[in-house]
NUFIGU-770642 format. One record per atom (N, C-alpha, C): x, y, z; residue number from 1; atom name; residue in one letter; chain. Coordinates in steps of 0.001 Angstrom, whole numbers, plus 500000, padded with zeros to 6 digits. Layout:
% NUFIGU-770642
X, Y, Z, NUM, CA, A, A
...
***
This chain:
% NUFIGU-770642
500851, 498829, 500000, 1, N, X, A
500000, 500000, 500000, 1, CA, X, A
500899, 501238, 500000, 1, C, X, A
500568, 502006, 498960, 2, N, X, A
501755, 503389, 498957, 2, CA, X, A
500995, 504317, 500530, 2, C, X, A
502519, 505084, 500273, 3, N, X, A
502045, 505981, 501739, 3, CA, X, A
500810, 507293, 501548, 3, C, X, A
500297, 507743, 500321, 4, N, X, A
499580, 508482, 500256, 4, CA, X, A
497933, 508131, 500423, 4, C, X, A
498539, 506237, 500004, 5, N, X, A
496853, 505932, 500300, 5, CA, X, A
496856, 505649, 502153, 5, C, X, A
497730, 505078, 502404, 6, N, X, A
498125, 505090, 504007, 6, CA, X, A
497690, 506331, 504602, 6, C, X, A
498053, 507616, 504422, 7, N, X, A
498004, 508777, 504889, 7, CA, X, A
496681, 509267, 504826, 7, C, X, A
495777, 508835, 503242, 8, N, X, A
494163, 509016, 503386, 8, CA, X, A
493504, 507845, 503946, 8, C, X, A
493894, 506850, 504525, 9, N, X, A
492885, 506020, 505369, 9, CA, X, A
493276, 506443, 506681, 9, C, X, A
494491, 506881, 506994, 10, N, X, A
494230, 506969, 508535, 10, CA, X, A
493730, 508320, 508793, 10, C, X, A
493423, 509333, 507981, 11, N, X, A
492665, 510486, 507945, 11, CA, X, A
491287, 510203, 508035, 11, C, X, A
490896, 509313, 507157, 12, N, X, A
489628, 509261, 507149, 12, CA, X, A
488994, 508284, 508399, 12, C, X, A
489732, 507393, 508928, 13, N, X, A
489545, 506888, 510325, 13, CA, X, A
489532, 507963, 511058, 13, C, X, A
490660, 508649, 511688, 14, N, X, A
490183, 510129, 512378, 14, CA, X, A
489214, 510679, 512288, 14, C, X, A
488814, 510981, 511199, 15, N, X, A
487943, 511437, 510945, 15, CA, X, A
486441, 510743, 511896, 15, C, X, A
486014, 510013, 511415, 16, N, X, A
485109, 509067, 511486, 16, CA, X, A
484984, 508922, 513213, 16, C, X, A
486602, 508586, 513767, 17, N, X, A
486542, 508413, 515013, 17, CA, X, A
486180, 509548, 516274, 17, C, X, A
486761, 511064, 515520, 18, N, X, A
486034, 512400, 515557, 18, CA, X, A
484451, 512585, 515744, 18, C, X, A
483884, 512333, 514515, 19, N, X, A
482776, 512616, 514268, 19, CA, X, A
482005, 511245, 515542, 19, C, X, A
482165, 510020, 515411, 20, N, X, A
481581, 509380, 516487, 20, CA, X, A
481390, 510245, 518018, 20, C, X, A
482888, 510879, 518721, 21, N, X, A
482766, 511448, 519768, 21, CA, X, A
481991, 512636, 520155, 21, C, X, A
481921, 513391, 519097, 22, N, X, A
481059, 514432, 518789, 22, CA, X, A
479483, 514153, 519120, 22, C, X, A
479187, 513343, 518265, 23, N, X, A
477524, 512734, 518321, 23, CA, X, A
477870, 512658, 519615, 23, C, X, A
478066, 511695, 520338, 24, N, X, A
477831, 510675, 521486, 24, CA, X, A
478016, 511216, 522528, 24, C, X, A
479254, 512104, 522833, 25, N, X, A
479545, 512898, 524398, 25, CA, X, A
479255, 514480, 523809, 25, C, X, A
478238, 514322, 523966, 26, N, X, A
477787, 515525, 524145, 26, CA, X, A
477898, 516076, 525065, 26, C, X, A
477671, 515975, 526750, 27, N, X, A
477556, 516939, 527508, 27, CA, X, A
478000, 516132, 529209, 27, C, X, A
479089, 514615, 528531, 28, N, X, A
479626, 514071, 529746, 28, CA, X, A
480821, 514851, 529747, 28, C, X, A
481665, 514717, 530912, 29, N, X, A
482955, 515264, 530985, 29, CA, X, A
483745, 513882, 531302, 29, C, X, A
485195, 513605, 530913, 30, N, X, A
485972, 512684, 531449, 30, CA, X, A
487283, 513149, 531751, 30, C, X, A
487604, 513360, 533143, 31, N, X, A
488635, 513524, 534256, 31, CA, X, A
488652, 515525, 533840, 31, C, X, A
489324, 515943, 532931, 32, N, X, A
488897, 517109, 532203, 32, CA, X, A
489098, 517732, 530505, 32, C, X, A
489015, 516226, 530243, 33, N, X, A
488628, 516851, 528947, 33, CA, X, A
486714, 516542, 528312, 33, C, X, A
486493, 517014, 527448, 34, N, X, A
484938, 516972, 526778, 34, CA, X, A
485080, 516160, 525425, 34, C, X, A
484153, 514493, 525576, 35, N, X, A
484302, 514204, 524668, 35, CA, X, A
483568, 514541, 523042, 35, C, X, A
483059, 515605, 523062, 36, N, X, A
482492, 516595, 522352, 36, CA, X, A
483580, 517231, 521834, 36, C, X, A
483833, 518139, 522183, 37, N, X, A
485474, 519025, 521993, 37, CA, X, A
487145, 518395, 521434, 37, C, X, A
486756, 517065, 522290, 38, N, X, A
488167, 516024, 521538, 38, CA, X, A
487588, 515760, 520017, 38, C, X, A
486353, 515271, 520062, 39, N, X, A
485743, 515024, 518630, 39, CA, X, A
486062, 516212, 517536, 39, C, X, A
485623, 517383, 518065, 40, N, X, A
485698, 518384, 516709, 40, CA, X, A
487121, 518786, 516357, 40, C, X, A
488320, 518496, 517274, 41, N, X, A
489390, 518424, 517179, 41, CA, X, A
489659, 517362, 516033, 41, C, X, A
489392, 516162, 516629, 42, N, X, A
489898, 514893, 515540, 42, CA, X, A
488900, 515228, 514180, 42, C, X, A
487910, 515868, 514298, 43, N, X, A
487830, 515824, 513105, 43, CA, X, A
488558, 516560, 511928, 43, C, X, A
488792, 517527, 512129, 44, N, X, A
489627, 518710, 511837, 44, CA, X, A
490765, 518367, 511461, 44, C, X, A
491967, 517403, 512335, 45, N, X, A
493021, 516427, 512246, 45, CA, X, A
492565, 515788, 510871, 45, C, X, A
491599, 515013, 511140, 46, N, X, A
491133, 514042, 510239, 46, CA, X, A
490592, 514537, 509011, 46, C, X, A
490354, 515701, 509093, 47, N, X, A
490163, 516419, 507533, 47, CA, X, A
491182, 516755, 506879, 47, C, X, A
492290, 517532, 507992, 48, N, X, A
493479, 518147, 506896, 48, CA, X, A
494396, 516801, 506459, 48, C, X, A
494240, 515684, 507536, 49, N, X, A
495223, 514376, 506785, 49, CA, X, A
494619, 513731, 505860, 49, C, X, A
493074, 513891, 505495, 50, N, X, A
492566, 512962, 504545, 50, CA, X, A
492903, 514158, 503237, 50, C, X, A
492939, 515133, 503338, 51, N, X, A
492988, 516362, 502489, 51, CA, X, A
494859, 515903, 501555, 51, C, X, A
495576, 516138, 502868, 52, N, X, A
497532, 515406, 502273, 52, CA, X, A
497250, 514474, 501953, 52, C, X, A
496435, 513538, 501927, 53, N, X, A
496724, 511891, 501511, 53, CA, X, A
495833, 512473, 499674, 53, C, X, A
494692, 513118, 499834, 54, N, X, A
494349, 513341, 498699, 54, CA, X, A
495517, 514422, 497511, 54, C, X, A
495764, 515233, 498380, 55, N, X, A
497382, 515893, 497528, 55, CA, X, A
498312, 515406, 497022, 55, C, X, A
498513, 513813, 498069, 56, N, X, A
499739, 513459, 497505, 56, CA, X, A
499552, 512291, 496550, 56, C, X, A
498300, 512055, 496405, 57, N, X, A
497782, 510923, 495519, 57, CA, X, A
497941, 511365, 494463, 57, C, X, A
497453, 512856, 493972, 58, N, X, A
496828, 513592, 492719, 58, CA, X, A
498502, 513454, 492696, 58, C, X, A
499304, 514338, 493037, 59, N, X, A
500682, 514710, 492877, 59, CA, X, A
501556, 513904, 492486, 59, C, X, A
501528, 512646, 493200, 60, N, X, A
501607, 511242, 492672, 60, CA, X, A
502947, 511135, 492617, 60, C, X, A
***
């Protein structure tokens, strides 16, 4: 598997794993972070790495 498709699957897992925390912890807290707030983070992560894996595919 080349590294650009490597780089867009584990983006798009982030992603995904983001967007799950988001839905789901909405309004628990754990020790002090918000699993709401970690979510929109990873997603964000998980957008700009699925975004390089798509750059470096095209770029090739």
């Amino acid at each position: 598997m080349s590294s650009a498709l490597k780089t867009l699957l584990t983006g798009l897992i982030t992603l995904v794993i983001g967007l799950a925390l988001w839905l789901v912890g909405s309004d628990e807290t754990v020790l002090i972070l918000t699993p709401s707030k970690l979510g929109v983070v990873l997603i964000v992560v998980g957008a700009l790495e699925s975004l390089y894996g798509v750059y470096k595919t095209v770029r090739g």
